[in-house]
C-alpha positions in Angstrom: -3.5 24.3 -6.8 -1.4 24.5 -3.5 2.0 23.8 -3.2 2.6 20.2 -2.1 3.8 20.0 1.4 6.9 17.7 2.8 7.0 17.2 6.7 10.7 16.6 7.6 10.9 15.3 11.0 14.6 15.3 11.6 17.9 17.3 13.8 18.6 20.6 13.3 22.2 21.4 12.4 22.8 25.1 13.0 25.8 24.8 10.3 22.8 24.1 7.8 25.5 20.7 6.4 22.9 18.4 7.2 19.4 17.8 8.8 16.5 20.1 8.3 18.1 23.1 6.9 19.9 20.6 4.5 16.5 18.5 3.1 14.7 22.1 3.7 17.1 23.5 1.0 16.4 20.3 -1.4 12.9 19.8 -0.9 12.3 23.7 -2.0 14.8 23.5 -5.3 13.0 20.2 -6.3 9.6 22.5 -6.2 7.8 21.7 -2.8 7.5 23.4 0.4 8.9 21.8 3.4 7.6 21.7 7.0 10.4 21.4 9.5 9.7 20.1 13.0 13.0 19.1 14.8 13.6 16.3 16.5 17.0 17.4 18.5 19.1 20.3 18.7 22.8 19.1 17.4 26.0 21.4 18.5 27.4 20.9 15.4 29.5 22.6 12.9 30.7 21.9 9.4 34.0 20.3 10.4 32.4 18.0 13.5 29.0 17.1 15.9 30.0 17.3 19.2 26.7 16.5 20.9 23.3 16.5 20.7 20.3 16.5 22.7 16.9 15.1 22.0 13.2 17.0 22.2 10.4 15.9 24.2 8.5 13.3 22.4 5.0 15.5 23.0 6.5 18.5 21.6 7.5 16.8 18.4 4.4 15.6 18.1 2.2 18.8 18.5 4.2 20.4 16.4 3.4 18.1 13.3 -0.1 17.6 14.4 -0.3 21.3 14.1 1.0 21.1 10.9 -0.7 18.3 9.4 -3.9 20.0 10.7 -3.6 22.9 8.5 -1.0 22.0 5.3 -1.5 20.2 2.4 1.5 17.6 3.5 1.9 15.2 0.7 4.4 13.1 2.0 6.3 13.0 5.3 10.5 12.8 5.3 12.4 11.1 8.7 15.9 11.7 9.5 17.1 11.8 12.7 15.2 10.3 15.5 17.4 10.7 18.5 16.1 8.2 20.6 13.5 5.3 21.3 10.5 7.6 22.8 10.9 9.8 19.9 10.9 7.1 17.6 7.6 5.6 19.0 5.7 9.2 19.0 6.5 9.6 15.5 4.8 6.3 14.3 2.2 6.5 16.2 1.7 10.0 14.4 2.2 8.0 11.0 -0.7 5.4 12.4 -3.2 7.7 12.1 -2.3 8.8 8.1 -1.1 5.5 6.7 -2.7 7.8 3.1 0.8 9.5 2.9 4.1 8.6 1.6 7.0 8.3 4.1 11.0 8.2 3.7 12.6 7.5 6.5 16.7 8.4 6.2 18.1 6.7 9.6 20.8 8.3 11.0 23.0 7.0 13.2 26.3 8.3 13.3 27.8 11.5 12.1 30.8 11.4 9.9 33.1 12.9 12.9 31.9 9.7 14.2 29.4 10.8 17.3 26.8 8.6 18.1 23.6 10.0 17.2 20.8 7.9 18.9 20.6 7.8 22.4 20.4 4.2 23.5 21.4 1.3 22.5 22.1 -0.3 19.1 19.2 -2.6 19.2 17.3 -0.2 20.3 18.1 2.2 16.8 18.1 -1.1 14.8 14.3 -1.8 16.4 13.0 2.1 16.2 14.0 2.7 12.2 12.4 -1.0 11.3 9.7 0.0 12.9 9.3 3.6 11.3 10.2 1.8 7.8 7.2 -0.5 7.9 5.3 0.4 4.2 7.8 3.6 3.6 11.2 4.1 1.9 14.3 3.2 3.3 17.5 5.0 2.5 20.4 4.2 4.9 24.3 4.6 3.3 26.5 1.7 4.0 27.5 2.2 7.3 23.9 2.6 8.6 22.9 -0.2 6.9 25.5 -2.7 8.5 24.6 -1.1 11.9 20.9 -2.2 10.5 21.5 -5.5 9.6 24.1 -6.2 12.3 26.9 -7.0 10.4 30.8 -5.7 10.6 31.3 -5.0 6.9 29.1 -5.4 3.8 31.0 -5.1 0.5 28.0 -5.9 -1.8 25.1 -3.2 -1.8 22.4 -5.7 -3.7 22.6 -8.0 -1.4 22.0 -5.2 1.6 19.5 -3.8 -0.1 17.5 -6.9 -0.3 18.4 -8.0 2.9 16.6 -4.4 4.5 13.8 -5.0 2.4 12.7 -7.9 3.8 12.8 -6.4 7.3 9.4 -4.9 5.9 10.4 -1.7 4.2 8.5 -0.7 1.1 11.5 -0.1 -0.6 15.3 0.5 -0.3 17.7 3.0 -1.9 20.8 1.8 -0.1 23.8 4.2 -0.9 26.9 3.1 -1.4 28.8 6.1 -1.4 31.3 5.3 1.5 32.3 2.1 -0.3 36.5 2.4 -0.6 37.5 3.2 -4.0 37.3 5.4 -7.1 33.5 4.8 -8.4 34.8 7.0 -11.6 38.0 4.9 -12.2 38.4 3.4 -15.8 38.4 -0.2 -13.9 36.2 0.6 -11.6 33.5 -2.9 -11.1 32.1 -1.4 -7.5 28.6 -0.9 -7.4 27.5 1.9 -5.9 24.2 2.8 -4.9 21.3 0.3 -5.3 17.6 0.7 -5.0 15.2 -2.5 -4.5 11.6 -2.6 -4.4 9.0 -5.7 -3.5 7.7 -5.3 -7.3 10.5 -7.0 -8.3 12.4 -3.9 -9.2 16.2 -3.7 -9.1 18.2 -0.6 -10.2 22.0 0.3 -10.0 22.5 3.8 -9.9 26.4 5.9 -10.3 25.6 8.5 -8.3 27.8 8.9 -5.2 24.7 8.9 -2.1 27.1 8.5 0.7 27.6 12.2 1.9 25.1 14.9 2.8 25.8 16.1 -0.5 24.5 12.6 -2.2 21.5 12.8 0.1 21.1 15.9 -1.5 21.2 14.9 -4.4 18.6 12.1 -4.3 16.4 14.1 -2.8 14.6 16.0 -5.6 13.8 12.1 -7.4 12.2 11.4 -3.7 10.1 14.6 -3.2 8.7 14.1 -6.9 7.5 10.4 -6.0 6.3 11.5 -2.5 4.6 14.5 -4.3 3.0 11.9 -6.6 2.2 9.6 -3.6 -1.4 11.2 -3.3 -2.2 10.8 -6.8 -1.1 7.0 -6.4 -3.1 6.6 -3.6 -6.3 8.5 -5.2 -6.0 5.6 -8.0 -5.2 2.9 -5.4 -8.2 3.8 -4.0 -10.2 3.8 -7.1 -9.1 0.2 -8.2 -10.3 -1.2 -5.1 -13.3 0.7 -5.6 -13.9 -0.7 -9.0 -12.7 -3.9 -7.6 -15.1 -4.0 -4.7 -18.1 -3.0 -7.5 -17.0 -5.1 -9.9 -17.0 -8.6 -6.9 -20.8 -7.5 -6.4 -21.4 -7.8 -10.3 -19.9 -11.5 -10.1 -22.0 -12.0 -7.1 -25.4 -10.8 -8.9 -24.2 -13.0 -12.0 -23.0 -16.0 -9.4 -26.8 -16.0 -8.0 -28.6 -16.0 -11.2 -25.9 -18.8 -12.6 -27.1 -20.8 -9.5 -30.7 -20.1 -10.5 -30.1 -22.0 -13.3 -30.6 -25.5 -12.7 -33.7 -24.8 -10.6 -34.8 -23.2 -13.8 -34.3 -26.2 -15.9 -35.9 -28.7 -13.1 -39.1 -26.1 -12.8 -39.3 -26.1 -16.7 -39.1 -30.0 -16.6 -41.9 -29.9 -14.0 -43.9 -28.3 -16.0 -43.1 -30.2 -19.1 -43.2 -33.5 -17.6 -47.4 -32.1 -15.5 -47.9 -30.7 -19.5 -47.6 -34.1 -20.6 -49.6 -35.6 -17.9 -52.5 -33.2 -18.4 -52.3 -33.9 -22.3 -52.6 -37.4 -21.7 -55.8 -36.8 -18.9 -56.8 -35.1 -22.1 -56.5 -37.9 -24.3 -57.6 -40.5 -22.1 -60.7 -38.5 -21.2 -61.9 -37.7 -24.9 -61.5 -41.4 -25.6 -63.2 -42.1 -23.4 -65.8 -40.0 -23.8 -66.1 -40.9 -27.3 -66.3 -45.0 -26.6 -68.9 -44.3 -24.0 -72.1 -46.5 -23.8 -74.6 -44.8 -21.5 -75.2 -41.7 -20.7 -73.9 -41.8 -17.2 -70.4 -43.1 -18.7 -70.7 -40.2 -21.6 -71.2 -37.2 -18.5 -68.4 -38.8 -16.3 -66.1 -38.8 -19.2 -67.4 -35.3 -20.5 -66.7 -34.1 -17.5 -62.8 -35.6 -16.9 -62.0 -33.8 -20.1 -63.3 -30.5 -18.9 -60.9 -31.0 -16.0 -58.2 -32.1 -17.8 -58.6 -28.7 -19.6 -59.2 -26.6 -17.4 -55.7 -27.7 -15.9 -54.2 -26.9 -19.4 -55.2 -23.3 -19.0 -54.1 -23.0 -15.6 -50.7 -24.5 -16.7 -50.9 -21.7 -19.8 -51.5 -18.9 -17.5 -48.4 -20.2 -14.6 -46.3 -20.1 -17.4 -46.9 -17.0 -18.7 
C-alpha cells in the first residue's frame, strides 16, 4: 500500500517558519508524503516578510496536474494564494476532483504585518470562499475578521458559525491571537473552535494562532484528509445501495399497484363463474322440464354451451 499523498498548494518561505517547508515538515511527521507546488516566492526571514511575489497561474497549475497525474494524492492542503488569478486556477483544478478532501488555510497577512494577497480585500474575502466551498476552513482570528468583514471578533463560536455558513464544509477557527493567558487559573477565553454542518461543536485548548499551532493541528488534519478516500469509497457505496435499494421499492411499488387490478380481474371471473353456473342451471332445468323433442335438443344443447364455457373459464384461470 502506497504512501498517502498531500498536495500543498501554498508560498514558499526560504526561512522554512511557515508555508510549504513548514506543512511539508508536519504532513511527513504525521506519516504522509507531501507534494509541494508553490504558489509565490516570499523574501522572508524568521524575524519579518518583506515582500512577495506571485507565480503564473498556468505554472501552478501544470505543476499539480503533473502531480495528480502520477501520485496517489489523498487530499489537497491550500495556504497561500497570492492573488485572484491564482485563486481561480486553483479551483478550477479542484472542479475536476471534487473525490478528494481539501483544507484551505487562508493567509492573508504575515505576523510582521505585510499584506499577503495582491489585490483587494474583497477580492481575498471572494477567492478563499470560493476555494472553501465543500472543504475545511481554518483561518486564526485575524483572518477570520478580515473574512467576515468585521473590526474585532472577541467570541470564536460565533465566528466559526458565521464562516460556515459562507459554504465551508467545516471550520476550525483558531483563536490563538485572542489577548490573554489561555493557561491562566481564571482564564474563561475560549480559544480555538471547530464547527461542522452535522451539528458538531468542539472547543479545543490548544493555542492555533501561530505557525507553530498550525503545526500543531496539522497531523489531526492529514489523518482525516488521509481517511477522506475511505469516506468517500463508503459514500459512494451508500448511494449505491441506496440507488439499488429505490429500484427494489420501484419493482414492489408496481406489483402493489397490480393489486387491485388483480382483485377486479378475480371478481370478473367470479362474478362470469356465477353467470355460467347459473346458464348451467337454467339449461339443465330446462332440459329436464322439456316437452318435445325439439325443446329437449335446444335445451341439451344450451347446457353443453354453458359447459363448455366452464372449462374454458377452468383452463384461463389456471
Amino acid at each position: 500500500m502506497s504512501t498517502p499523498c498531500v498536495l500543498v498548494l501554498a508560498g514558499l518561505d526560504p526561512s522554512g517558519g511557515a508555508g510549504l517547508l513548514a506543512d511539508a515538515e508536519a504532513i511527513r511527521a504525521a506519516g504522509a508524503r507531501p507534494l509541494c507546488v508553490a504558489t509565490a516566492i516570499t523574501v522572508q526571514t524568521t524575524r519579518a516578510a518583506k515582500r512577495f511575489e506571485p507565480l503564473a497561474p498556468a505554472l501552478v497549475t501544470e505543476c499539480a496536474h503533473a502531480l495528480m497525474a502520477e501520485e496517489d494524492v489523498r487530499a489537497v492542503k491550500i495556504g497561500m494564494v497570492a492573488d485572484a488569478k491564482i485563486g481561480r486556477a486553483i479551483h478550477e483544478l479542484l472542479w475536476r476532483r471534487k473525490d478528494l478532501p481539501v483544507v484551505v488555510d487562508p493567509v492573508l497577512q504575515a505576523t510582521s504585518g505585510l499584506l499577503l494577497f495582491k489585490g483587494s480585500l474583497k477580492e481575498a474575502r471572494e477567492t478563499y470562499f470560493m476555494l472553501a466551498q465543500r472543504a475545511v476552513l481554518t483561518p486564526n482570528l485575524s483572518e477570520a475578521e478580515v473574512l467576515l468583514g468585521v473590526s474585532k471578533l472577541d467570541d470564536t463560536e460565533q465566528a466559526a458559525l458565521a464562516l460556515l455558513a459562507k459554504g465551508a464544509r467545516a471550520v476550525l477557527l483558531k483563536g490563538g491571537h485572542l489577548p490573554g493567558d489561555p493557561y491562566g487559573a481564571t482564564s474563561n477565553r475560549t480559544n480555538d473552535h471547530l464547527a461542522a454542518h452535522s451539528g458538531a461543536r468542539v472547543t479545543l485548548d490548544a493555542p492555533g494562532g501561530t505557525a507553530m499551532g498550525r503545526r500543531k493541528y496539522i497531523p489531526i488534519l492529514v489523518i482525516l484528509m488521509s481517511a477522506g478516500c475511505g469516506y468517500n469509497r463508503i459514500v459512494q457505496e451508500e448511494q449505491q445501495v441506496e440507488a439499488a435499494w429505490s429500484q427494489v421499492e420501484n419493482q414492489l411499488q408496481r406489483r402493489a399497484d397490480l393489486i387491485p387490478n388483480l382483485v377486479e380481474v378475480v371478481k370478473g371471473y367470479a362474478q362470469h363463474e356465477k353467470g355460467v353456473f347459473d346458464d348451467i342451471a337454467n339449461a339443465r332445468a330446462a332440459m329436464l322440464g322439456a316437452s318435445s323433442r325439439a325443446d329437449k335438443i335446444q335445451s341439451a344443447n344450451q347446457f353443453e354451451g354453458a359447459i363448455s364455457k366452464l372449462m374454458m373459464l377452468a383452463e384461463a384461470i389456471q
